[in-house]
N, C-alpha and C positions, 0 to 999 in steps of 0.2 A: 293437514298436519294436526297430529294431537295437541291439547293444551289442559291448562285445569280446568278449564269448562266445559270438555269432555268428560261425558258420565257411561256407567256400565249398562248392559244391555237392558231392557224394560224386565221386570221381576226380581232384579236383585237389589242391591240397597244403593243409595244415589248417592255415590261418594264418589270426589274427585279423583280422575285417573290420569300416572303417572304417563307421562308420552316412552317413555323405553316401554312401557307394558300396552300399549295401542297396539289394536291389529295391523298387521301391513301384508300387503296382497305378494302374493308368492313371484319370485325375482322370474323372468322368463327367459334368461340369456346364460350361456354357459357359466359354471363357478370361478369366480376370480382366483390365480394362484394364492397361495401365500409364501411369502416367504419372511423368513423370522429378525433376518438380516435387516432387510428394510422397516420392519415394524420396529425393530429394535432404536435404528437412523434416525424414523420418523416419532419416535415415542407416542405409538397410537397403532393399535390397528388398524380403526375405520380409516386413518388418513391415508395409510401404506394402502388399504382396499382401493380409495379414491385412486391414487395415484394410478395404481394397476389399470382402474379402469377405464382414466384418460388416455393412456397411452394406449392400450389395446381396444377400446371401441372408440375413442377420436385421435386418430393417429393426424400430424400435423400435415396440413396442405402443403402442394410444392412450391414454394416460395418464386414471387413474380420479380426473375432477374433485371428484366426490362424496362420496370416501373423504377421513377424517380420520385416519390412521394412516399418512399422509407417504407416497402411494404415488403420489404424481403423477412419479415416475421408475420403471414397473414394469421387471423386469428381462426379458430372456432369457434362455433355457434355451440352452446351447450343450451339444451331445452332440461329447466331444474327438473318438471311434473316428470320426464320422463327418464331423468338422470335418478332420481328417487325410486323411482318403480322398478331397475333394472337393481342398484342396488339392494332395495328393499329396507332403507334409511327414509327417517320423514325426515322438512326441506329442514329444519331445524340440523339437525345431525349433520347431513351437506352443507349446509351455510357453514358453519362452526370448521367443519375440515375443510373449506373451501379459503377459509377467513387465516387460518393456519399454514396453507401455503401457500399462499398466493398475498401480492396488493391490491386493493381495491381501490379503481377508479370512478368515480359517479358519470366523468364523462371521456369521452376520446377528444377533446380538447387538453384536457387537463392531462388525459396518461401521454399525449403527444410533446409536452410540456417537458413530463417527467423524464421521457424518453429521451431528449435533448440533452440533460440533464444527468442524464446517464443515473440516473435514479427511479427508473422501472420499478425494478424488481427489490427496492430498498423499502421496508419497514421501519422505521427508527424506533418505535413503540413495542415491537415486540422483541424480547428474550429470549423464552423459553423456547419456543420454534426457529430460531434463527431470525435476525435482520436480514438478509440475503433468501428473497423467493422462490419458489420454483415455476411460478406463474404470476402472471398481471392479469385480473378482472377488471373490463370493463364494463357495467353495468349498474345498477337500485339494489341495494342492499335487502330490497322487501323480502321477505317471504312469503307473498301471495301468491296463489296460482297461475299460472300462464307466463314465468320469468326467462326470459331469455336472455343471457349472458355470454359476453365474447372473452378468451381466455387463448392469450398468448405464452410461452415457453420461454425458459431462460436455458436456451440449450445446453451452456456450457456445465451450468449448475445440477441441473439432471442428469447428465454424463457420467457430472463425476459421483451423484448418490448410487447412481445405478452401478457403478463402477463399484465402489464403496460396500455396498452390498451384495459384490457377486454375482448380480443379473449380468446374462452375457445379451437377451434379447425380451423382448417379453412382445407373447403370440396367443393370442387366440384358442384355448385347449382344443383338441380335436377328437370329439366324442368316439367314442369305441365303437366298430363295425362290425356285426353283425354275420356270421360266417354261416353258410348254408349247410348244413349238414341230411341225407340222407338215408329219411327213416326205415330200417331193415325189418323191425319187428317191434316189438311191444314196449321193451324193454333193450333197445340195442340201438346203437349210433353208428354211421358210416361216415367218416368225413370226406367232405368233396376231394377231388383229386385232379383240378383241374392245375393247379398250381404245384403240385406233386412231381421231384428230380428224375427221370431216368436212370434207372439202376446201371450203374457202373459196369461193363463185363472185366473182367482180366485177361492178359494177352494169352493165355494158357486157353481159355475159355475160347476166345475170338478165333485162335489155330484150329482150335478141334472143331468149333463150327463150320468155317471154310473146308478143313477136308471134309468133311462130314457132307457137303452141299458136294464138293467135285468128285466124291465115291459114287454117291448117288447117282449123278447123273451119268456119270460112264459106264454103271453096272447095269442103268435101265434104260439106256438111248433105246440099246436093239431090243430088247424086247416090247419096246411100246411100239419102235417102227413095225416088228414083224405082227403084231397085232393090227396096227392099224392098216399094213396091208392083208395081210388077213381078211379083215371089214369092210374091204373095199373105200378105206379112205382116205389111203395112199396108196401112189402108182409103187411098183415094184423098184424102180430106178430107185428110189428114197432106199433101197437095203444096199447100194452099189458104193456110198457116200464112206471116203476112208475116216479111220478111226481118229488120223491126228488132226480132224478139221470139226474135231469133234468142242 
């Protein structure tokens, strides 16, 4: 994570560098949607970003109906090093949008407390982002390396943002494919034609075919028979065969 005691690279002048101006190593997972709706809800970019990319890369586990120990909401495991990295946010920036929707528990005694209590998902301290969360954190507020963090859902509360803003589902983008085409010459393109409709005929078309196949072979039965006995390879019998068994 940047801080002010990060300096610029050896040869330039050593002056404190701003953490928004830190390099950050290039995200490796598809682009997060936007949409304007929710950034608007959430009065933040980065947070709507978050948002987006809880829900489409930690979709919620299925809820253990069997269990008596209240766990029909399990949580997920969010690893920050590598929630940063896909974003391309340092942990400063996640913290900060993480702290905005969500409550922070220090331990799963105390959020199992809350949770009785029916006060999860309630901030009483914050305003500007709403008292009513859209997540409960369980974990150390630190920002050191190696943070892992458990982050439950307020389903009904998401629902209705998501509702709010229009999203009907939020998926995964699905990178563009690659179509094969078929090089002709230097300067020219054939495209495949494996996926290509069969040309329609018309029924005007489809009649003149048909007779056009039963002329044919009525006008040239006998002469191929008288040929192929001719050739000796057919017996004579074969010229004796009537016409309407034809």
């Amino acid at each position: 994570m940047a801080n002010q005691y990060d300096t610029r690279p050896f040869g330039e002048h050593n002056t404190p560098m701003r953490p928004s101006k830190a390099p950050m190593p290039r995200s490796t997972i598809e682009p997060l949607p936007y949409f304007p709706a929710l950034c608007r809800l959430l009065s933040g970019v980065t947070i709507s970003l978050v948002v987006c990319y809880l829900e489409i890369h930690h979709p919620a586990p299925e809820p253990d109906l069997q269990s008596f120990t209240g766990h029909q909401n399990p949580p997920i495991f969010l690893d920050c090093d590598q929630a940063c990295e896909d974003l391309g946010v340092s942990r400063r920036t996640l913290h900060v949008s993480l702290c905005c929707l969500s409550t922070w528990w220090s331990s799963e005694l105390e959020r199992q407390r809350a949770a009785r209590a029916s006060r999860e998902f309630l901030n009483p301290d914050h305003s500007r982002y709403g008292r009513l969360k859209f997540y409960s954190v369980t974990g150390s507020k630190t920002l050191r390396p190696g943070t892992v963090i458990q982050i439950r859902r307020n389903y009904g509360h998401l629902a209705k943002l998501l509702q709010d803003a229009g999203i009907a589902t939020l998926a995964v983008p699905v990178p563009a494919i690659a179509i094969p085409f078929t090089k002709l010459a230097d300067n020219a393109v054939l495209a495949s034609t494996l996926n290509a409709p069969e040309r329609k005929m018309s029924l005007t078309e489809i009649l003149s075919s048909v007779s056009a196949l039963g002329e044919d072979r009525r006008s040239t039965r006998y002469p191929r028979l008288r040929a192929a006995v001719a050739a000796g390879l057919r017996p004579a019998s074969a010229l004796k065969v009537r016409r309407n068994m034809a």
